[in-house]
C-alpha positions as CSV (number, residue, x, y, z in Angstrom):
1,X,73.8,-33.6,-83.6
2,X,74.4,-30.9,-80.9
3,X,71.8,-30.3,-78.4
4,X,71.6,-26.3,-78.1
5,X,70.9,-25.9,-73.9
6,X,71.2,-22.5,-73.0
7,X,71.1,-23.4,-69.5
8,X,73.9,-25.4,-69.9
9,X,76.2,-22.9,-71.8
10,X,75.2,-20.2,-69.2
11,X,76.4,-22.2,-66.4
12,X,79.4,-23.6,-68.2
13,X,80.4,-19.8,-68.7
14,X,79.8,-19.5,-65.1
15,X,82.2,-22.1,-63.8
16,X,84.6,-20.8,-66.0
17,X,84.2,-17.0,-64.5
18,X,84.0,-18.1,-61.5
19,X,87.1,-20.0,-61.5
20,X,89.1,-17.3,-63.5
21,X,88.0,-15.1,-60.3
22,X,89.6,-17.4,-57.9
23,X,93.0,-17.9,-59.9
24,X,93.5,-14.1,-60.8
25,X,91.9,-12.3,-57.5
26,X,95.6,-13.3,-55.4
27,X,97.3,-12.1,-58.4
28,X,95.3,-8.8,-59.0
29,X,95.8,-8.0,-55.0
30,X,99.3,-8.9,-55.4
31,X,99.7,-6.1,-58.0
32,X,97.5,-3.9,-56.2
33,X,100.0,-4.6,-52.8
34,X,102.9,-3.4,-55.2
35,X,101.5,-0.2,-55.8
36,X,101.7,1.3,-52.4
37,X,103.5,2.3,-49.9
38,X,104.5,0.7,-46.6
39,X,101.9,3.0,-44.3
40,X,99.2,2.1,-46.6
41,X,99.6,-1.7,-46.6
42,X,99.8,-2.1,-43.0
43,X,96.5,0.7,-42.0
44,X,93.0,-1.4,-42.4
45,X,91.4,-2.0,-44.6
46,X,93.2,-3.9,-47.0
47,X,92.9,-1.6,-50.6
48,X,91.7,-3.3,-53.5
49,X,92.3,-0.6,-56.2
50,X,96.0,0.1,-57.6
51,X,98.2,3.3,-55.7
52,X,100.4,5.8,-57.1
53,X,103.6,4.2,-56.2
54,X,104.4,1.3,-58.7
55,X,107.2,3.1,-60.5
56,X,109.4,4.0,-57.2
57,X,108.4,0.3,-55.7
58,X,109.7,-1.8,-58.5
59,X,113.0,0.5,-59.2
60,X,113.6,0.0,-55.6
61,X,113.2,-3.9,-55.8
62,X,115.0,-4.1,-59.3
63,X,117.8,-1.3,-58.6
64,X,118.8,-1.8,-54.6
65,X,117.5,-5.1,-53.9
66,X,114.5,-4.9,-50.6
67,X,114.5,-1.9,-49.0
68,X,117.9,-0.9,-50.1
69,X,119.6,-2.3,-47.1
70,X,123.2,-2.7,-47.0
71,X,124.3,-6.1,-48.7
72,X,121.1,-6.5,-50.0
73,X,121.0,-7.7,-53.6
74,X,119.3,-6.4,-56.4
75,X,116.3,-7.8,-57.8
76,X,117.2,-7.9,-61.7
77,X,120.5,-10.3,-60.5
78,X,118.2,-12.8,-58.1
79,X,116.1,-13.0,-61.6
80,X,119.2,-13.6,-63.6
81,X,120.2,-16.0,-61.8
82,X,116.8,-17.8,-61.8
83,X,117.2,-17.7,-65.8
84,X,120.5,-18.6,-66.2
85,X,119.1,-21.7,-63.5
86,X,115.8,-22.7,-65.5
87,X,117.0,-22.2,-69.2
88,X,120.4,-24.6,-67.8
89,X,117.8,-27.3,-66.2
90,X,115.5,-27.0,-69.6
91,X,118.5,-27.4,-72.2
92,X,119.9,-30.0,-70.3
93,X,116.9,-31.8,-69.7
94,X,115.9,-31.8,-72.8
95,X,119.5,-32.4,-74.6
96,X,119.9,-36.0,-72.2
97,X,116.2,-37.3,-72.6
98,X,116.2,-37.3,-75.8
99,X,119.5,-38.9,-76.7
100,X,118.6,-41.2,-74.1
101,X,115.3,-42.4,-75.8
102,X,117.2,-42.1,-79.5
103,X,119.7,-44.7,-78.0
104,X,116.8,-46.8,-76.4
105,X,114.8,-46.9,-79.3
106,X,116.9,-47.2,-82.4
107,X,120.1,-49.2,-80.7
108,X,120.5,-52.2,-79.4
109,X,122.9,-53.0,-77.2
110,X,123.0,-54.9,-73.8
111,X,120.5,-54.5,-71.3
112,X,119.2,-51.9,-73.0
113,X,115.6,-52.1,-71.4
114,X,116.9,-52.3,-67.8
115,X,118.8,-49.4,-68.3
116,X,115.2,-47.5,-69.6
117,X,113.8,-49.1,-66.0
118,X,116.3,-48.2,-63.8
119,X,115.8,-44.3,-65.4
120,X,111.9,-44.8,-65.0
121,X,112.1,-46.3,-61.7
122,X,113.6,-42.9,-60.4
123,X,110.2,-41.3,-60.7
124,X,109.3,-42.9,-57.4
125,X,112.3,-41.2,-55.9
126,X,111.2,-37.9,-54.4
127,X,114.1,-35.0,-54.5
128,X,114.0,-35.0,-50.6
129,X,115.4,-38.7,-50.2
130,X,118.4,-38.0,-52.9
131,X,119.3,-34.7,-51.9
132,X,121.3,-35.2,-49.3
133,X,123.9,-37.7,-51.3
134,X,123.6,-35.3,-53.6
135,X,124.9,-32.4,-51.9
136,X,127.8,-34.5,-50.9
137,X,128.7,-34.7,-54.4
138,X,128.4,-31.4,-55.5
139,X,130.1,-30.3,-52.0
140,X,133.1,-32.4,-52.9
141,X,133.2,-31.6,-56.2
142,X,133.3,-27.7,-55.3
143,X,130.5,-26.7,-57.0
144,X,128.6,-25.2,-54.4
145,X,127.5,-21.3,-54.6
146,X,128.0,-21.8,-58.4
147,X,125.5,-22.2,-61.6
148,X,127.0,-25.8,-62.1
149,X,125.8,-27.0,-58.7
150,X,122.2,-25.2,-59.4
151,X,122.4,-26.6,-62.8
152,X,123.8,-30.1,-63.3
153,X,122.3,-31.7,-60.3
154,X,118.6,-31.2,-61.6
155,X,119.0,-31.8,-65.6
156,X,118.3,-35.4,-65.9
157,X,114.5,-36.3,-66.3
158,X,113.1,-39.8,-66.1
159,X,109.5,-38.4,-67.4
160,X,111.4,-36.3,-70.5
161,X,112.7,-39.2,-71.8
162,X,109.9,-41.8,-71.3
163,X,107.6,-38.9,-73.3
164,X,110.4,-38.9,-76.4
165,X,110.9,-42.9,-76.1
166,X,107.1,-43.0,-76.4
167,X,107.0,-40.4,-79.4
168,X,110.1,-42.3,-81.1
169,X,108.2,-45.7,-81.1
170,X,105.3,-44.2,-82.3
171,X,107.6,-42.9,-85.3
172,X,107.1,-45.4,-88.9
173,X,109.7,-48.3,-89.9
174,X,109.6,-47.3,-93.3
175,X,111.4,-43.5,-92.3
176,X,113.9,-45.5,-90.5
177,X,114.5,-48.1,-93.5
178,X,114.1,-45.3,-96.2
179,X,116.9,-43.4,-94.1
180,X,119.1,-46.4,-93.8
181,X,118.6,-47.1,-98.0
182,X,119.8,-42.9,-98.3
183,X,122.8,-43.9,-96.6
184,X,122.2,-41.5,-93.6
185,X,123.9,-42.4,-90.6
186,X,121.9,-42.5,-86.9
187,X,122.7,-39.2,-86.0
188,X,121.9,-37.6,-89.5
189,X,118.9,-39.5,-89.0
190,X,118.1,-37.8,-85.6
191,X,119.0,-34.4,-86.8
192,X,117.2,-34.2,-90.1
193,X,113.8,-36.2,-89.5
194,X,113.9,-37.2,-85.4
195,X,114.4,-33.6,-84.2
196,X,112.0,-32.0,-86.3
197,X,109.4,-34.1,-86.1
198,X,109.6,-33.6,-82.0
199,X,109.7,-30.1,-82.1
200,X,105.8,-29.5,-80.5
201,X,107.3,-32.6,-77.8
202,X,110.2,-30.5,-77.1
203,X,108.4,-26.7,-77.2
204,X,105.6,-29.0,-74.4
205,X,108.7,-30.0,-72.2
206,X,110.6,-26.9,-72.4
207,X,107.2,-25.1,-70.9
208,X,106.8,-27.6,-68.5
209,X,110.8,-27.9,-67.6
210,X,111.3,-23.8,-67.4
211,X,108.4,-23.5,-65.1
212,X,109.8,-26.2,-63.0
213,X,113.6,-25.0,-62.7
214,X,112.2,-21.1,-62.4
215,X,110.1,-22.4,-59.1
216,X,113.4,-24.4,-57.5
217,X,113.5,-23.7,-53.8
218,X,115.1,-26.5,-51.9
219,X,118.0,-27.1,-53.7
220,X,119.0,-23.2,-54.2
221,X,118.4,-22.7,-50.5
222,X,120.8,-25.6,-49.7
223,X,123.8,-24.9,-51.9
224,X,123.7,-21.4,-52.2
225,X,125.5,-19.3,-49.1
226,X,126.2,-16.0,-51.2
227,X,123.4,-14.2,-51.9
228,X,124.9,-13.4,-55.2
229,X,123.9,-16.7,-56.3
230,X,120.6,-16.2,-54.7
231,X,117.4,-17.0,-57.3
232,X,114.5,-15.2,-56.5
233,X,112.3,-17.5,-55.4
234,X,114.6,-17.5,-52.5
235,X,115.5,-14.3,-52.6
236,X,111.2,-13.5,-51.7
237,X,111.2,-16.2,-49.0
238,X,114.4,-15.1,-47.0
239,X,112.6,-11.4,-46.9
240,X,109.0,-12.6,-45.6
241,X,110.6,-14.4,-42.7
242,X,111.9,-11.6,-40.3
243,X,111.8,-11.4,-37.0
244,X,113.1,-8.0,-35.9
245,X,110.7,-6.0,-38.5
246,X,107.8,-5.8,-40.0
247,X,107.8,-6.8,-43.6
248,X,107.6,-4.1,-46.4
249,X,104.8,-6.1,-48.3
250,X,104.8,-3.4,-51.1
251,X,108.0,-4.5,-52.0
252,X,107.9,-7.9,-51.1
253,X,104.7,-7.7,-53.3
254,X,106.3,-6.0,-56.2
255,X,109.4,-8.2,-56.2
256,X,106.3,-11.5,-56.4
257,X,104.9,-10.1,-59.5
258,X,108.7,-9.7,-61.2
259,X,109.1,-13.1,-60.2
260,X,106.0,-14.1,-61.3
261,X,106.6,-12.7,-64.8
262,X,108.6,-15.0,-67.1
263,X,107.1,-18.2,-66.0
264,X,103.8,-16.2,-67.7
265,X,105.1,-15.0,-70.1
266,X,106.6,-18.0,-71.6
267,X,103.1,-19.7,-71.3
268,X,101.6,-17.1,-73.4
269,X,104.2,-17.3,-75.7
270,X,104.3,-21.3,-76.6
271,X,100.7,-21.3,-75.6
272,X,100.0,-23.1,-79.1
273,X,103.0,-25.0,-79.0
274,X,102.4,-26.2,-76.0
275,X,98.8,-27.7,-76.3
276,X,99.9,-29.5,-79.1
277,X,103.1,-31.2,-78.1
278,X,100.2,-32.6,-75.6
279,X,97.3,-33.5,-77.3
280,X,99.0,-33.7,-80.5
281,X,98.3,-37.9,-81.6
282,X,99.8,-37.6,-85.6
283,X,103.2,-37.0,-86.2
């Protein structure tokens, strides 16, 4: 039976209000930043209410790149980049874990587990302690200032493939045994009952994968000297830190929310997808 506290609902609704203020308030004055022009942002007080200069702002950013300098590259190429980056990192993530845990699972070959625990083990590595050695590969290689040396680098995952060797074991005998009796071989096997019973798994990940190539910083900043191959997460960081000038925060602002934009908007698109590849516990 469930208790009806009215108390309890009103505060619950609170906390959630509350919070939701905190987490959209930067984001709102963000947008409201975007919308005016330079004078404005830097005479007190700070405005809270939108201006009447989001159209020429954004075509600036988007069209000529910050404050139209020369050299300066245009916004919609830094996001391009960023895409062609996170939707590299998320495919090939997602293509390697999950042959990886496919081989693990439903092969057996020699030292099979240690090879699963020396791919797990890598989770305690942090990026910072391997990049080095691994610019000295992509360096020698002569990858750098390319989308290989943004992409390649970054696409294997040690938590991907735990997550589908988990979701494979969890997967009945009698499919596999029924499949084997059909006369399907492994891989018709993975494509025709494996794959699509992972697809809320792999719509989870690819959320989760996107969101983390999209926000790269270290790496791009290392191996990328052309701004051509700038993303825009780096892009935004190289124009806050000036020292000769006073930033234009309307178009520094206006280039955050772009950048902001597909990382929310693939949330809200696989939304449902998402949740379930998480909490989802029958397959």
């Amino acid at each position: 039976m469930v208790e009806n506290r009215p108390w309890l609902t009103a505060f619950s609704h609170l906390v959630v209000i509350l919070g939701l203020v905190v987490i959209a308030f930067p984001v709102w004055m963000t947008f409201v930043a975007s919308t005016h022009d330079q004078a404005t942002m830097l005479r007190p007080p700070v405005p809270i209410w939108p201006g009447t200069h989001l159209y020429e702002n954004y075509r600036e950013v988007i069209l000529n790149g910050y404050g139209g300098k020369v050299g300066s590259v245009p916004l919609w190429l830094t996001l391009f980049n960023s895409m062609v980056m996170a939707l590299g990192i998320v495919f090939g993530k997602l293509l390697i874990s999950i042959l990886a845990a496919f081989a693990i699972v439903y092969f057996r070959f020699p030292l099979r587990m240690t090879f699963f625990w020396a791919i797990f083990v890598t989770l305690m590595l942090p990026v910072e302690v391997r990049i080095v050695p691994t610019y000295g590969v992509v360096a020698s290689l002569g990858m750098l200032d390319s989308y290989s040396g943004l992409i390649i680098p970054l696409i294997a995952s040690a938590t991907a493939t735990f997550l589908f060797r988990q979701f494979f074991l969890s997967v009945p005998d009698e499919l596999t045994e029924a499949a084997r009796v059909d006369g399907a071989s492994p891989m018709r096997f993975f494509w025709d009952i494996l794959l699509p019973m992972s697809r809320t798994s792999i719509a989870a990940l690819f959320v989760i994968q996107f969101i983390y190539g999209w926000n790269q910083y270290l790496w791009p900043l290392l191996i990328t000297t052309k701004e051509s191959f700038y993303t825009v997460v780096v892009t935004v960081s190289r124009q806050v830190q000036v020292t000769d000038a006073v930033p234009q925060w309307n178009l520094l602002m206006a280039m955050a929310m772009l950048a902001m934009l597909p990382p929310v908007l693939v949330v809200m698109f696989m939304q449902r997808q998402f949740v379930r590849g998480l909490v989802e516990t029958e397959k």
